[in-house]
N, C-alpha and C positions, 0 to 999 in steps of 0.2 A: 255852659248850659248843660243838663244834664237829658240824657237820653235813650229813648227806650229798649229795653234788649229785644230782641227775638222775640216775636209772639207780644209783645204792650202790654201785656198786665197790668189793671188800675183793679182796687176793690174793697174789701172794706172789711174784713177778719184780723185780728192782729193775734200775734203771738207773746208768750212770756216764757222767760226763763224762770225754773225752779226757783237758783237760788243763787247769792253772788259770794264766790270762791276767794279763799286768798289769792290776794295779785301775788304774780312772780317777781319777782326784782329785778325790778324795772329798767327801760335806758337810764343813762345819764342827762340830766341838764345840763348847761353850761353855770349853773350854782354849783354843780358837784364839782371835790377836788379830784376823782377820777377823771374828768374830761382834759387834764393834762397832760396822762398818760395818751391821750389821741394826736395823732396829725392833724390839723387844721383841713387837709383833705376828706379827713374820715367823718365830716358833719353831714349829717341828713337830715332832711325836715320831718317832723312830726305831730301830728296835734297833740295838743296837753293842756293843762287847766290849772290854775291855782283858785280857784273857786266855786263851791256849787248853783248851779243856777240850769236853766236852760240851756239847750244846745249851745247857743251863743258866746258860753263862759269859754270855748274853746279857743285857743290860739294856735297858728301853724309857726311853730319855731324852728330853728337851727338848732341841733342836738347831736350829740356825740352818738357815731355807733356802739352798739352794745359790744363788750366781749363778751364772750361765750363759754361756758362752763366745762369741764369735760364731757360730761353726758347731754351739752347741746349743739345746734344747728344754726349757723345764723343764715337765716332764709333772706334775700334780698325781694322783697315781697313786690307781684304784681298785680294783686286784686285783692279786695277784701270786702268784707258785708258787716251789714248793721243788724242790731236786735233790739231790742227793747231793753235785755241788758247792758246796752252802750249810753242809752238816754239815763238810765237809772243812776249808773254810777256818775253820771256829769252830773245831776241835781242831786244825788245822795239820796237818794228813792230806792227802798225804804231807809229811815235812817241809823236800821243795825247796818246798813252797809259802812256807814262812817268806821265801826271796829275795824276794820278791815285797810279801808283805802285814809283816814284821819279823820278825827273829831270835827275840827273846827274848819278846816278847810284841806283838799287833797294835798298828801306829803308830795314830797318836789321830789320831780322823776318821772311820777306815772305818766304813764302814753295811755291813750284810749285803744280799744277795739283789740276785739277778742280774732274770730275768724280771718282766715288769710289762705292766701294761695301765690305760690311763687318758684324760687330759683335756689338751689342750694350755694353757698357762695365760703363757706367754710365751717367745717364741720370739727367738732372736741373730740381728743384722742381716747375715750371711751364709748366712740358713736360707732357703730355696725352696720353697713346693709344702706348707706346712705354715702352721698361722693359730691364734692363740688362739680356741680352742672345737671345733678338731678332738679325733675319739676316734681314739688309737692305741693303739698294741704295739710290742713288742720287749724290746730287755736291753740290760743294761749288765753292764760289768766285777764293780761293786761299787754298794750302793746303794739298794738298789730296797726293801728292807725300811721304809720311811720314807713320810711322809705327803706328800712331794714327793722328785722327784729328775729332775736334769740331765743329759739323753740326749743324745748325738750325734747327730744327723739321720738320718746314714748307717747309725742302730743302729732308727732306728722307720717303720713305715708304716701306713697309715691302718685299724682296726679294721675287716673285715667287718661289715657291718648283720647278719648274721643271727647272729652269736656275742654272748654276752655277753662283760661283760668279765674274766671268772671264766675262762672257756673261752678270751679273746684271750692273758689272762696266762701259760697254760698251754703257750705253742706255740712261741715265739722259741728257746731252748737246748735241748730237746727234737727240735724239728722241725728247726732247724740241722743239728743233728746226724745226723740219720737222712738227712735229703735228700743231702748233702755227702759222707757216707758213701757212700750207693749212689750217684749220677751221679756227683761228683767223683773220689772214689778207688776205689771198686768198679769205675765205668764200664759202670753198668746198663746192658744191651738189651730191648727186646723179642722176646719168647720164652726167654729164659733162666729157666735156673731157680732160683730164690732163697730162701736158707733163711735166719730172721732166729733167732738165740738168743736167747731173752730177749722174745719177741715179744708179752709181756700188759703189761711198762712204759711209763715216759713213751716212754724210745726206741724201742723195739718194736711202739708201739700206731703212729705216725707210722710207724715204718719199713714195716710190712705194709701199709699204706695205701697209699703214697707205691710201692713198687714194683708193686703190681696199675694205677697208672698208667703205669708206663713200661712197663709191656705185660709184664709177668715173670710167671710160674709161681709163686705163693709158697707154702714151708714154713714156719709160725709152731710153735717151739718154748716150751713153757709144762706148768705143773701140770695138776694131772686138773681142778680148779676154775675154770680160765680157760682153757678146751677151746675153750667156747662164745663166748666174748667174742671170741677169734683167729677163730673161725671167722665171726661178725658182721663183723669187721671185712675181708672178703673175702678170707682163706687159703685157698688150694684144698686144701692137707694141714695138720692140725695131728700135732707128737709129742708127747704127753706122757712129758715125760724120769723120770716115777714108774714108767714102765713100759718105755720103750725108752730105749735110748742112741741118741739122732742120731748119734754119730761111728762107728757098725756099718753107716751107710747108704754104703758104698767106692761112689764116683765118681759120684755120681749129681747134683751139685751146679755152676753156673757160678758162682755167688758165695753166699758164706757172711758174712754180717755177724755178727760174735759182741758183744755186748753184756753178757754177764753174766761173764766171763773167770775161768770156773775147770777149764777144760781145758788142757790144755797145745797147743804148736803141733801137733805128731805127729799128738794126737787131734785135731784141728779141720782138719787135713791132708788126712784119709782121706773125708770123704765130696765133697771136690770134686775133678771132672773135673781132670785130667792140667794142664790150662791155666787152671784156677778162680781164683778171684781171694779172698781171704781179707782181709776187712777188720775190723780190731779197735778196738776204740770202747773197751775199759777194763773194767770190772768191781765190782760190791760186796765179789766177795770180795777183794781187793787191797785189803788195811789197813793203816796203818803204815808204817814202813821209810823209804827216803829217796825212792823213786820213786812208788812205791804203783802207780796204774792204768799210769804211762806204761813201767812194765819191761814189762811184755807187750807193746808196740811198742817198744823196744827189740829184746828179740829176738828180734821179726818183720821188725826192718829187717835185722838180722844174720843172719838166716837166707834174706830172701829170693834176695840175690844166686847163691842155690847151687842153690835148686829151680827149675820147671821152671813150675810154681802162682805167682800173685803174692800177695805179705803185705805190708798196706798199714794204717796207722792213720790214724783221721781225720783231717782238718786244718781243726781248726773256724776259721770265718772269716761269723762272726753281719755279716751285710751287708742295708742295705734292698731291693736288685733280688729277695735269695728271698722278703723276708720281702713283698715284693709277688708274688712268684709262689707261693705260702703262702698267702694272702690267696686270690690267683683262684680258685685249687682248693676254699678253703672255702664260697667264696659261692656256687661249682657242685656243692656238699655231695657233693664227690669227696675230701673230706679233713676230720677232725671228730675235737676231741681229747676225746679220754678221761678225765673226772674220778674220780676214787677218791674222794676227802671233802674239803669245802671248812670251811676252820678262820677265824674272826676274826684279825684283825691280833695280837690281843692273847694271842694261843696258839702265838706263832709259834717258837717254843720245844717246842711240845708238836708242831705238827706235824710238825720236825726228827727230834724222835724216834721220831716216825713213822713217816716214811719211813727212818730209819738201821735201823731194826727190818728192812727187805726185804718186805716185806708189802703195799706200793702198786701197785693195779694199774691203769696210766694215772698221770696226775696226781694232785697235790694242791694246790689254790689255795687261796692266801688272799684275803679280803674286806675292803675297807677303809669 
């Protein structure tokens, strides 16, 4: 049975990923003719899919350990978390993701789950600055659902002492996102003013965090039931959109990060300043279709060359320099992620549904 972290978080904001990345290549199945080169010892379970559908298409199999490249890490992983990019790529939502993961049905190999946190357990003789028996974090492309899995260097950095590894596993794709967001394409300052939509999710709990450091003004937009929570996590204004509309707040905004993408541009338009800067991260409600999250940046790149406002979508780009500048903030507990419920490895199916539900406030980790 699955159970809750620290603090119970229940609530009802969901997050989206921008956009979904070439997978890495991947474990092996026991299809593959590399699973010969393993010991019979070196099988570990992993969830995997050969078909799109709901959570449920998942299977927990016996699989070969990955080997490892020279410039990677094979983390023997002990927590990991869900997004809504986990649900996506199980039903092929949207369905440009099929380029990427297969047409007709997922190529034989992929492992799910991107975020992870863990144990260093052997590392490729072009890795640096990393040792068997270091505890890390980060993500991968594809992966991380599995009892080992084979990181690029350049994707992990050294876990915080004072995070578990529930709480490490929770921060890499989330935090990514929200940081990158506001400094890289927002173009945070200090003293601006900053409204996050969707400010009680994985992206939203990071993002309100992450801008009260760069010295901003923040609005965290959220339900009447996670008022409290935006407002813990250092919001100087919360709206509860069950009672106001944020987009009736005309000019009152330097940057607006939307996160939950079910306004149109017009309305997301109106409450920033003449020179505001609109940056769009995707959305739960965007389902289906051929683009899914990435039409709403679409046509924000189309729209922006004509206004006067900038409209800008993320451009995730998961690197070890944040996830060590990530790391700093946590250890001077100026940054601390959010668990909603943390689920066994062996529910990772149920916690999908979960969070596909819109109901997770903060994170969801899993325990391995």
């Amino acid at each position: 049975m699955r159970t809750p972290a620290t603090g119970g978080h229940t609530g009802a904001e969901a997050d989206e990923h921008p956009q979904a990345p070439e997978p890495e290549p991947a474990q092996t199945t026991p299809t593959d003719p590399s699973v010969n080169a393993h010991r019979k010892e070196d099988a570990m379970k992993a969830w995997s899919w050969d078909r799109y559908g709901p959570p449920d298409v998942l299977t927990l199999k016996d699989v070969a350990e990955p080997d490892i490249a020279p410039d990677q890490v094979l983390v023997r992983v002990r927590a990991a978390s869900v997004n809504p990019y986990d649900w996506r790529h199980a039903g092929a939502d949207p369905m440009l993701a099929r380029l990427s993961i297969g047409l007709r049905r997922p190529k034989p190999g992929l492992i799910l789950g991107a975020d992870l946190a863990g144990v260093v357990e052997r590392v490729g003789e072009e890795v640096t600055g990393l040792q068997p028996g270091d505890e890390v974090f980060g993500e991968v492309s594809l992966g991380s659902f599995a009892e080992a899995v084979a990181v690029p260097q350049d994707r992990l950095a050294v876990k915080p002492a004072r995070l578990t590894f529930e709480q490490a596993a929770s921060v890499s794709m989330a935090a990514h996102t929200a940081l990158q967001g506001l400094r890289d394409d927002g173009r945070i300052s200090a003293g601006q003013r900053v409204l996050v939509n969707g400010a009680s999710g994985g992206i939203g709990t990071f993002a309100v965090q992450l801008a009260k450091t760069f010295g901003a003004e923040v609005t965290g937009v959220c339900s009447t039931r996670n008022v409290e929570l935006v407002r813990s996590l250092g919001a100087d204004d919360v709206v509860d959109y069950t009672r106001e509309d944020f987009t009736a707040r005309q000019g009152r905004y330097d940057l607006l990060m939307d996160i939950v993408g079910d306004r149109s541009l017009a309305k997301l338009r109106r409450p920033l300043t003449s020179r505001g800067t609109l940056v769009l991260v995707g959305g739960i409600s965007a389902r289906g279709g051929l683009l899914g999250p990435a039409a709403q940046m679409l046509r924000g790149a189309l729209v922006s060359p004509f206004v006067r406002q900038r409209i800008t979508g993320v451009r995730w780009n998961p690197n070890s320099a944040d996830l060590q500048f990530l790391a700093g903030l946590m250890e001077k507990e100026q940054l601390t992620p959010v668990i909603d419920r943390t689920y066994p490895f062996a529910e990772i199916p149920e916690a999908l549904h979960y969070i596909k539900r819109g109901h997770a406030r903060g994170k969801v980790a899993i325990t391995l």
